[in-house]
Every structure is written in C-alpha cells, then in structure tokens.
Backbone as CSV, one residue per row, in Angstrom:
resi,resn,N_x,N_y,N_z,CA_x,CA_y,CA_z,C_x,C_y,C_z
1,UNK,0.830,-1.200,0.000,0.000,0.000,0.000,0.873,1.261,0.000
2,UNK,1.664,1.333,0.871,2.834,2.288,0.747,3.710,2.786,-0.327
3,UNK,4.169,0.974,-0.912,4.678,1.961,-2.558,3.816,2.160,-3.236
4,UNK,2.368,1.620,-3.643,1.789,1.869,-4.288,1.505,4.182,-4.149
5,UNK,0.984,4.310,-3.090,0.856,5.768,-2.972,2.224,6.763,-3.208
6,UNK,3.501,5.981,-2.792,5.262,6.811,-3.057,5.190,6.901,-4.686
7,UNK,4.564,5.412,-5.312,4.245,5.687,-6.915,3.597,6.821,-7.185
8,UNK,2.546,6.862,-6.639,1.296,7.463,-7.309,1.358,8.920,-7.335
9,UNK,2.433,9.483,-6.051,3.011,10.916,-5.466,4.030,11.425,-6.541
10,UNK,5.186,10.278,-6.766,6.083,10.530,-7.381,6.094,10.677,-9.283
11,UNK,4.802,9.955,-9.934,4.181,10.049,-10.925,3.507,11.486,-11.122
12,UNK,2.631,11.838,-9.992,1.993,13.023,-10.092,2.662,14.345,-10.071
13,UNK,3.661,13.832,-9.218,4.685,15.185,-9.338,5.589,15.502,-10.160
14,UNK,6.121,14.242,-11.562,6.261,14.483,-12.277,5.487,15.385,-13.271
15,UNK,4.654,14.831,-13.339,3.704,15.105,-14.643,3.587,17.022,-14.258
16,UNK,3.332,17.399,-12.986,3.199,18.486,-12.985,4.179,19.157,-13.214
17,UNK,5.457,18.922,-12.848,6.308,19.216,-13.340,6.804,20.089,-14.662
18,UNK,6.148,18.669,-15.077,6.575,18.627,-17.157,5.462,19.739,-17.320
19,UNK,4.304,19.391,-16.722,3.366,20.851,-17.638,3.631,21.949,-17.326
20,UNK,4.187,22.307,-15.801,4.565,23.571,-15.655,5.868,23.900,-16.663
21,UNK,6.729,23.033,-16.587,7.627,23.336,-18.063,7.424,23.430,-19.100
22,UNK,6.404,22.759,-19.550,5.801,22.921,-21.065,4.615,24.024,-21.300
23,UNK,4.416,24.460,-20.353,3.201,25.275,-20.833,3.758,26.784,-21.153
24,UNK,2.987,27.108,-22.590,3.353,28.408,-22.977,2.431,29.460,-22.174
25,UNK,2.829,31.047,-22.274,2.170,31.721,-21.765,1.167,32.374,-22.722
26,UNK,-0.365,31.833,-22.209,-1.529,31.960,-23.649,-2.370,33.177,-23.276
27,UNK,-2.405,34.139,-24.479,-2.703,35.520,-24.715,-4.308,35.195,-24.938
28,UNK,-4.909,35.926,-24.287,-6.906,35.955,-24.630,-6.698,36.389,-26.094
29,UNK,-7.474,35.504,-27.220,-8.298,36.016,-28.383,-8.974,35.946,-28.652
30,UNK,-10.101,36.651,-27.376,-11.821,36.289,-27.802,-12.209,37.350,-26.823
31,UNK,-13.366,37.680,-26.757,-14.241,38.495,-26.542,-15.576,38.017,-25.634
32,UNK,-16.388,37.630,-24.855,-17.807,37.446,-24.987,-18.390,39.014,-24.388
33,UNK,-19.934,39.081,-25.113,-20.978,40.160,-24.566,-21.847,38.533,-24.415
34,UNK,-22.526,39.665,-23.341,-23.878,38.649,-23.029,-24.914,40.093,-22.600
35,UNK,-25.878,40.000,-23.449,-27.138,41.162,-22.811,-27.940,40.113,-22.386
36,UNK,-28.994,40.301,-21.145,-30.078,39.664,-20.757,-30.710,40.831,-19.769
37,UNK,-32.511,40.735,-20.318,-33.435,41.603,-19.379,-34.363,40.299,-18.754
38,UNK,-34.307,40.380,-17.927,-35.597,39.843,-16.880,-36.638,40.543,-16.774
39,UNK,-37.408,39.799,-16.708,-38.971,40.644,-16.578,-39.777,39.860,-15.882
40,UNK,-40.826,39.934,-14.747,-41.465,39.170,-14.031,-43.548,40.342,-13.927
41,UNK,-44.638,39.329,-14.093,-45.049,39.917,-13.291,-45.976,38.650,-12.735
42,UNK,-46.755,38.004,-13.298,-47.176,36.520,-12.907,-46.003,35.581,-12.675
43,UNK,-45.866,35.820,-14.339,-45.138,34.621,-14.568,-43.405,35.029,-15.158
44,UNK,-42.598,35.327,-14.264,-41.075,36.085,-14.616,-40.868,34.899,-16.100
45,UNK,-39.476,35.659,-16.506,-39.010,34.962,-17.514,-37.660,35.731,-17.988
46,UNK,-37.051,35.639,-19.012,-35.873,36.328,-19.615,-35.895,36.690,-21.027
47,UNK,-34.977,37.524,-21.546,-34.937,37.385,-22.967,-33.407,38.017,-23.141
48,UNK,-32.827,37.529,-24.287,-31.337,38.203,-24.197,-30.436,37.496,-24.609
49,UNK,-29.446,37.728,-25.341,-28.473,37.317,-26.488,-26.873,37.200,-26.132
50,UNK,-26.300,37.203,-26.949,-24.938,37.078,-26.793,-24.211,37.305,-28.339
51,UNK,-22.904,37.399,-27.941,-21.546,37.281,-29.367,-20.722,37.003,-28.867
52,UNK,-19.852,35.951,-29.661,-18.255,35.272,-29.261,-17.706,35.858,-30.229
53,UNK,-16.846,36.706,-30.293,-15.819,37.286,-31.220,-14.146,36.416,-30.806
54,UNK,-13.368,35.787,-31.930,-12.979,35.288,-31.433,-11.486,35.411,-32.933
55,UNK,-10.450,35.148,-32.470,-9.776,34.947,-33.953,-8.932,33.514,-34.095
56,UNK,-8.639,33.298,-35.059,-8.135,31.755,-35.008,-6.874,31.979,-35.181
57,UNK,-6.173,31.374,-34.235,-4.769,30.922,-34.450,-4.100,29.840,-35.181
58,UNK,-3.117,29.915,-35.737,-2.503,29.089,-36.636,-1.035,28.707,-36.320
C-alpha cells in the first residue's frame, strides 16, 4: 500500500512538473458580450443574447 501511494506521489509530481515546463504563456483572443433583461409579473421569464468574437490561431 505504501509503494503503491510513493508511486502514485512521485508520478503526479512528475507530470506536474513537465506541464509547468511545457506550458506556454496563452494571450486571450476572444471576446464574450452577453445582454439579458428579466422581466417578471405573474409569470417572470428572460430574454437576451450574446456574441463570441474570437480569432483563429494558426
């Protein structure tokens, strides 16, 4: 039971490792709006939209 968990520690702390080394530093290229009105008087409800503006990387 013991090596099994010294494995399981020493695996995990690799791996984090490697991604903290491998990971680039990633710039936002997107946007969201979100409009929404609520309205209630019986019976409430919503209405209201959105846009993802976004650009593609290559």
């Amino acid at each position: 039971m013991l090596r099994s968990t010294i494995k399981f520690m020493l695996i995990s702390f690799i791996l984090l490792i490697g991604t903290a080394l491998a990971g680039e530093k990633k710039v936002p290229s997107g946007t969201v709006e979100i409009n929404e009105t609520q309205f209630a008087l019986i019976i409430g409800g919503s209405v209201g939209g959105g846009t993802l503006r976004f650009k593609v990387l290559l």
